[in-house]
C-alpha positions as CSV (number, residue, x, y, z in Angstrom):
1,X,78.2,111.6,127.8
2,X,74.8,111.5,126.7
3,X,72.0,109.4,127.3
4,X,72.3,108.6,123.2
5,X,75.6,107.9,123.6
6,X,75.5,105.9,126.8
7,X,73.2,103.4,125.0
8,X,75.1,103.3,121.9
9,X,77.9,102.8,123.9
10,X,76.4,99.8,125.8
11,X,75.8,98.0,122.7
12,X,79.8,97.1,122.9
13,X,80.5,94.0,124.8
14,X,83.3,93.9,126.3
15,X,84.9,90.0,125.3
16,X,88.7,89.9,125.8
17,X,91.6,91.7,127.0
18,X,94.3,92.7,124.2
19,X,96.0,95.1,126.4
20,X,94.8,96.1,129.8
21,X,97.5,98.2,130.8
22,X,96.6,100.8,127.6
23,X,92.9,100.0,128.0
24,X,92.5,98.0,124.6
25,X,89.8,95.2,124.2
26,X,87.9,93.4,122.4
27,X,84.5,94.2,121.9
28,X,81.6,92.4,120.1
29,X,78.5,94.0,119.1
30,X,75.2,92.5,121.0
31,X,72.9,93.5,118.0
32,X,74.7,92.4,114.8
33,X,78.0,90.0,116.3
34,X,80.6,92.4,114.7
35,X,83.4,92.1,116.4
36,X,85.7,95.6,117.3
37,X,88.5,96.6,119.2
38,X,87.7,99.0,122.1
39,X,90.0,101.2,123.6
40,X,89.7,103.2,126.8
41,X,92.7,106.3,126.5
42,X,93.3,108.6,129.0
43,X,96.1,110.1,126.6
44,X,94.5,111.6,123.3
45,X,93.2,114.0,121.0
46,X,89.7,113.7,120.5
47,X,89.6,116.3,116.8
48,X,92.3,113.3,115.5
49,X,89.5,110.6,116.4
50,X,86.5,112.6,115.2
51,X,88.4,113.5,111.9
52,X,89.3,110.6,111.6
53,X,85.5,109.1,111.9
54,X,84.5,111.4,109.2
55,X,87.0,111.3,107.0
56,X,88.6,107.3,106.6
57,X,92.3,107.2,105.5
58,X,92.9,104.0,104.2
59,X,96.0,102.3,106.1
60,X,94.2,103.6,109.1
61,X,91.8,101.2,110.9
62,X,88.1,102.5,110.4
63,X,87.2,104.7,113.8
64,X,83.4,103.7,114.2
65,X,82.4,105.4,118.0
66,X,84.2,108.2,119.8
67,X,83.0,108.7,123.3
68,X,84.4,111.1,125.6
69,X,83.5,110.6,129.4
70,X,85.2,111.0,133.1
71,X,88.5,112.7,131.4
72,X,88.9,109.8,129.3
73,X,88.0,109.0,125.8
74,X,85.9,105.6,124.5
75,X,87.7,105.0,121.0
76,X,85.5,102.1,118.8
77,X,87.5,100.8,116.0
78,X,88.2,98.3,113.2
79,X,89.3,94.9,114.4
80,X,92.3,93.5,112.5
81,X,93.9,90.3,112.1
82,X,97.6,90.3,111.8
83,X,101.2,90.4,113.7
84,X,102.7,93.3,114.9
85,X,106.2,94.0,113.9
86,X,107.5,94.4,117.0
87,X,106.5,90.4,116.8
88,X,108.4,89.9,114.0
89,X,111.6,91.4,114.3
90,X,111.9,90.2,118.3
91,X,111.4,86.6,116.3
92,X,113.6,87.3,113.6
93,X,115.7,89.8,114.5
94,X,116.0,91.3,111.2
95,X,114.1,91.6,108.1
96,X,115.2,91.2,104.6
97,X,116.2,94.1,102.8
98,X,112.9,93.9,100.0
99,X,110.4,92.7,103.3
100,X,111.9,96.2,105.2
101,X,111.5,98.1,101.7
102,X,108.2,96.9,100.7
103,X,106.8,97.7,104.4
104,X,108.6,101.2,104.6
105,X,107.3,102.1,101.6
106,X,103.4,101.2,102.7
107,X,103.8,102.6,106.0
108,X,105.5,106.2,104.3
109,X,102.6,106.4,102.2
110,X,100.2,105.8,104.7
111,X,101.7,108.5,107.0
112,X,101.5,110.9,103.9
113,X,97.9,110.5,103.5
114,X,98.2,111.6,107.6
115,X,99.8,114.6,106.8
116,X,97.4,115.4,103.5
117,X,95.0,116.0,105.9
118,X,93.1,119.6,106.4
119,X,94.8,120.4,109.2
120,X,97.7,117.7,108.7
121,X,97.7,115.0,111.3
122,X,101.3,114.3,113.2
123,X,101.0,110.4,114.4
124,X,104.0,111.4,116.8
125,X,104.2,107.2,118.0
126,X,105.6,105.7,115.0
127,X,107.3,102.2,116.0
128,X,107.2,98.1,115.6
129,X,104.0,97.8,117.9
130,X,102.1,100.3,116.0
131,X,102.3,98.8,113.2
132,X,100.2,95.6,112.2
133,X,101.1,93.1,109.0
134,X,98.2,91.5,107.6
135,X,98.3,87.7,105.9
136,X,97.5,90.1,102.6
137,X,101.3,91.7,103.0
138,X,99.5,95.0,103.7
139,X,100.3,97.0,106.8
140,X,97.7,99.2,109.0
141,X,99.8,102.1,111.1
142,X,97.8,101.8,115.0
143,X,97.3,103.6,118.2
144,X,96.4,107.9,117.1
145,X,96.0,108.4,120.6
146,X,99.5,110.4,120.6
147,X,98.9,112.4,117.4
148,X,97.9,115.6,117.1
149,X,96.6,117.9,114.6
150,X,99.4,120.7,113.1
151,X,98.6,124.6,113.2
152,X,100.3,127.0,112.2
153,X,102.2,128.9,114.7
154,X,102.2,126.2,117.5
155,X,104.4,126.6,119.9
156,X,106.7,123.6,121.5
157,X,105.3,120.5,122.5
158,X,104.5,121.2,126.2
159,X,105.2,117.3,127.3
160,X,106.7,114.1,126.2
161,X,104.9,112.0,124.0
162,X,106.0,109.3,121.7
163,X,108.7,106.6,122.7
164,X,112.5,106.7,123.0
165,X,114.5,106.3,120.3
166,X,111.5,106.7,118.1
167,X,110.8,110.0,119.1
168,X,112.4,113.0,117.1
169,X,114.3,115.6,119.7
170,X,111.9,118.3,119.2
171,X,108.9,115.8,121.1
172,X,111.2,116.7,124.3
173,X,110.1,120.3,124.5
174,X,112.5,121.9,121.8
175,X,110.2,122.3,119.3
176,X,107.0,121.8,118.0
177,X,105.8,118.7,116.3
178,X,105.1,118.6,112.4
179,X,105.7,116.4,109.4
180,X,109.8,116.1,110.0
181,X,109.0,114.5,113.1
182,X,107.2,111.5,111.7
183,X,110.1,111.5,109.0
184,X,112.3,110.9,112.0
185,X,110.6,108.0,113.6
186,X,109.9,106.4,109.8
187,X,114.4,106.9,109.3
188,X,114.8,105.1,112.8
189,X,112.1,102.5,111.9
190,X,114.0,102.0,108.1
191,X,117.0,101.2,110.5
192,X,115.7,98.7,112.8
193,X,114.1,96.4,110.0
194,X,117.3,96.4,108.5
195,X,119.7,95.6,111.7
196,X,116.9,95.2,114.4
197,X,118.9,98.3,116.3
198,X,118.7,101.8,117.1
199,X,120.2,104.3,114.7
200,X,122.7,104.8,117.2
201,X,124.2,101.8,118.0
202,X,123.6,100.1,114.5
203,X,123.7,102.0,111.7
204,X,122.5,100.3,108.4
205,X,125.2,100.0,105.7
206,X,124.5,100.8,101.4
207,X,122.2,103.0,99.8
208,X,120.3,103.1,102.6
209,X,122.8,104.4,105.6
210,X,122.3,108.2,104.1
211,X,118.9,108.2,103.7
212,X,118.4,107.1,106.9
213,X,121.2,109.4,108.5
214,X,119.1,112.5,106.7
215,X,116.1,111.7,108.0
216,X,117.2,111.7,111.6
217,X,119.1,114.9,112.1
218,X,118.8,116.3,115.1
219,X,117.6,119.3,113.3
220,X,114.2,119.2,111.6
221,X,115.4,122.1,109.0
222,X,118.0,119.3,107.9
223,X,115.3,116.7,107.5
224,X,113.8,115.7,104.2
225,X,111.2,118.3,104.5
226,X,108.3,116.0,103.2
227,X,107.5,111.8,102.6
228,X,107.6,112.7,98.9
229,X,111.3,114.0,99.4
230,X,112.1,110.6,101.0
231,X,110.8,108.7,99.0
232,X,112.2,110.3,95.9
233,X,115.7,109.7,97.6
234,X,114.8,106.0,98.3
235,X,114.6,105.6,94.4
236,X,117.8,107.8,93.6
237,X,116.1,110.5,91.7
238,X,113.5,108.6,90.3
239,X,110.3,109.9,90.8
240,X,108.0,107.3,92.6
241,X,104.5,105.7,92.5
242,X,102.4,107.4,95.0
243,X,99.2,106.5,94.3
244,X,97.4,104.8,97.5
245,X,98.0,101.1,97.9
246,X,94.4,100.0,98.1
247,X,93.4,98.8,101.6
248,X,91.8,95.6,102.3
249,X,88.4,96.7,102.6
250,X,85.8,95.3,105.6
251,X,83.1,92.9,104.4
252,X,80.6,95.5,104.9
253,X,82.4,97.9,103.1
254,X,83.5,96.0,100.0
255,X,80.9,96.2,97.2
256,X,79.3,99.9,98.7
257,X,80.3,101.2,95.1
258,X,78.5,99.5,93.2
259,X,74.7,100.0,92.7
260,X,72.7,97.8,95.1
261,X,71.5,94.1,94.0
262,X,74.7,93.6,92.6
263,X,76.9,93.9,95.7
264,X,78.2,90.5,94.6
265,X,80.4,88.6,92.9
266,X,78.0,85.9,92.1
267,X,76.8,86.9,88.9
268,X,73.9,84.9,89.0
269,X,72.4,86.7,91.7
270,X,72.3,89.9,89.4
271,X,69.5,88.5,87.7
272,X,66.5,89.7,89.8
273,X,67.8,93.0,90.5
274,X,68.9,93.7,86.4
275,X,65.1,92.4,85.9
276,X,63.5,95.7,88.6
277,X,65.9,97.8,87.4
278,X,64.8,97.2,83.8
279,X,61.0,97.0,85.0
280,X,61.5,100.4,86.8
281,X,63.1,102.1,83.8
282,X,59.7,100.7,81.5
283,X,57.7,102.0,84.0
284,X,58.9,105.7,84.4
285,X,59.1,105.7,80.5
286,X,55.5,104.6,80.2
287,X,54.1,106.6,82.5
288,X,51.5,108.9,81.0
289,X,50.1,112.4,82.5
290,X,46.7,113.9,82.3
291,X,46.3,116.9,79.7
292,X,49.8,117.4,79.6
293,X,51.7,117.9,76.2
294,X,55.0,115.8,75.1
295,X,57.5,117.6,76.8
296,X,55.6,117.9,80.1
297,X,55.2,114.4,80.2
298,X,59.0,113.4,79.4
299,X,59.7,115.9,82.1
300,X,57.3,113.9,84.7
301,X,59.0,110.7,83.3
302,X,62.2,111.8,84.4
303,X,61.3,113.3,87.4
304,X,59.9,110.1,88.6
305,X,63.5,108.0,87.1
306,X,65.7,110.0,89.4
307,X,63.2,110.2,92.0
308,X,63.3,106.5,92.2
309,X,66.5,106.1,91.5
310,X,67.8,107.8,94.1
311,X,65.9,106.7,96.6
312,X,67.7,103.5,96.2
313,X,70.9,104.2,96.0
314,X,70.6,106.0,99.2
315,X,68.5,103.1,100.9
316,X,71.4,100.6,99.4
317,X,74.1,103.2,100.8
318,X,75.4,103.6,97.2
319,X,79.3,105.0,97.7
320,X,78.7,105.3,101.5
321,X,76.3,107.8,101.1
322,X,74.7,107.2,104.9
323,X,77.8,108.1,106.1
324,X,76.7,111.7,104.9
325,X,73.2,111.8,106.7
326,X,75.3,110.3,109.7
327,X,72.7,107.2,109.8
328,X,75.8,105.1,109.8
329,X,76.8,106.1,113.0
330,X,73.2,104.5,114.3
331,X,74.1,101.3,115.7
332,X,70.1,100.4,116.9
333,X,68.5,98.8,113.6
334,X,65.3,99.9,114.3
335,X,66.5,103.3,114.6
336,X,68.4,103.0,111.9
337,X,65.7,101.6,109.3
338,X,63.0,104.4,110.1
339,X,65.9,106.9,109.8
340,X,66.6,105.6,106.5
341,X,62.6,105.7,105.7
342,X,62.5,109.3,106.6
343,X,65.3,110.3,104.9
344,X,63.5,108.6,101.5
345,X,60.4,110.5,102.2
346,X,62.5,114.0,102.2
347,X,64.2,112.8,98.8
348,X,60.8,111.9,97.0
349,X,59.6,115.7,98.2
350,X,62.5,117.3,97.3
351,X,62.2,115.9,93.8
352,X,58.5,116.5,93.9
353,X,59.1,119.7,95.0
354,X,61.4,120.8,92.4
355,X,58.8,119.1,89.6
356,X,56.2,121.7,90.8
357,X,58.3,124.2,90.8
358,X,59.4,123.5,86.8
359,X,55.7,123.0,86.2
360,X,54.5,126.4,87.5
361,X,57.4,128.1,85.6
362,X,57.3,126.9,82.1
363,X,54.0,125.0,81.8
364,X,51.0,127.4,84.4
């Protein structure tokens, strides 16, 4: 671990235990009081965690800091607030056919956008404890720390890892882990929301008992070969919805698409920032240049727009564009705020740059 990442990683508080026998807490932030959960894994694969840094899928919790120190790995995440399933059906014993429906379907989706991925990611731990409801009636599917990424030609899986009953035959060494075998945990998991048992000692009864008995063949090659398939047979034939189910965004997160100053939905508030948006766009269009004719001078004027212009949508993080730069992953503010400066400075050159450069070409 570097020093960068030791200090980073001090920022982290440690707060309360969630889970110490799997190394989860929770951790609060010492600079800005966010609160996160913290996870110390001794079982993992770090590409799934840095992927998944990079590249959010929603259903997913965020994945903020990935540290990797002493054979173990540091995992920062989204906090969540919710009740696990496992929760829920050791309460209830069952859930109603539409609840057990409207979950599997979330939770199939979710694991779609898993396997979607470039290379596709095999969450290999699919169960009731890994997966969180949220007051909202979403779901978030937890704990990658078993998954791994799929390439082709992988051999067997060389050890056991997922949990009994969930885990699809070929996780025991017979095979090697891809899409079918999340299909075979999601079949068993259909099952047990709809009896609260195991495939095998109570199979669910109507339109559900062959979907369920497909999806857990002991054969992957008799599988339902991909979600899609599955969920086409859930509906009979008819061909299903599969656009995302939108996630419940983090605070922070919530208005990044729209342009700063109105990150809001106080309309009221817009006023000030519609008024130096306005003033800006007078400004470049009244600008005037020095023995220059009309069409050198419109140029300049527009230079100067989308100079400006962008410049604050990247300062404002317009559409999570830090996240490119990396300055989200800055967690010191100061730090953060001069990184943001420079990067400013390089945009206004760049478009300065490229002015000159049109100048030289069409007006020298």
């Amino acid at each position: 671990m570097t020093l960068d990442e030791k200090a980073r990683l001090s920022c982290y508080q440690t707060i309360s235990v969630l889970n110490e026998e799997h190394g989860v807490f929770v951790a609060q932030h010492t600079e800005n009081r966010q609160i996160f959960v913290k996870k110390i894994l001794s079982v993992y694969n770090r590409k799934v965690y840095e992927y998944l840094k990079v590249n959010h899928i929603p259903g997913i919790p965020y994945i903020y800091e990935v540290f990797e120190n002493d054979g173990k790995l540091i995992v920062i995440e989204e906090y969540i607030k919710g009740e696990s399933l496992q929760s829920a059906l050791e309460e209830r014993g069952h859930l109603t056919e539409e609840m057990a429906l409207f979950y599997f379907r979330q939770l199939s989706i979710i694991v779609q956008r898993l396997h979607k991925a470039v290379p596709p990611i095999i969450h290999r731990d699919i169960k009731p404890s890994n997966v969180l409801m949220m007051d909202s009636g979403q779901i978030r599917l937890l704990d990658m720390n078993a998954a791994r990424q799929q390439t082709p030609g992988a051999g067997q899986d060389t050890r056991m890892i997922g949990t009994v009953g969930y885990a699809a035959p070929e996780q025991y060494g017979f095979a090697a882990s891809d899409a079918r075998t999340d299909i075979y945990a999601l079949g068993v998991l259909l099952n047990v929301m709809l009896t609260g048992c195991l495939p095998q000692e109570k199979l669910a009864q109507g339109r559900y008992q062959s979907l369920i008995q497909r999806a857990t063949r002991l054969e992957p090659g008799e599988r339902f070969q991909s979600i899609a398939d599955m969920l086409h047979a859930l509906d009979d034939g008819i061909e299903v919805n599969d656009e995302p189910i939108e996630p419940e965004v983090p605070e922070k997160d919530r208005f990044k698409n729209r342009l700063p100053g109105f990150r809001t939905d106080e309309a009221y508030k817009w006023i000030w920032p519609m008024a130096g948006y306005l003033l800006l766009l007078y400004g470049a269009l009244r600008m005037e240049v020095e023995n220059a004719g009309p069409l050198q001078v419109w140029l300049n004027r527009f230079v100067v727009l989308a100079m400006m212009f962008s410049i604050i949508l990247f300062s404002g993080n317009y559409r999570g564009a830090h996240r490119l730069f990396g300055v989200d992953r800055i967690r010191t503010k100061r730090r953060k705020i001069w990184t943001i400066v420079v990067i400013d400075c390089l945009i206004a050159m760049t478009w300065v740059v490229m002015l000159l450069t049109v100048e030289k070409a069409f007006f020298v």
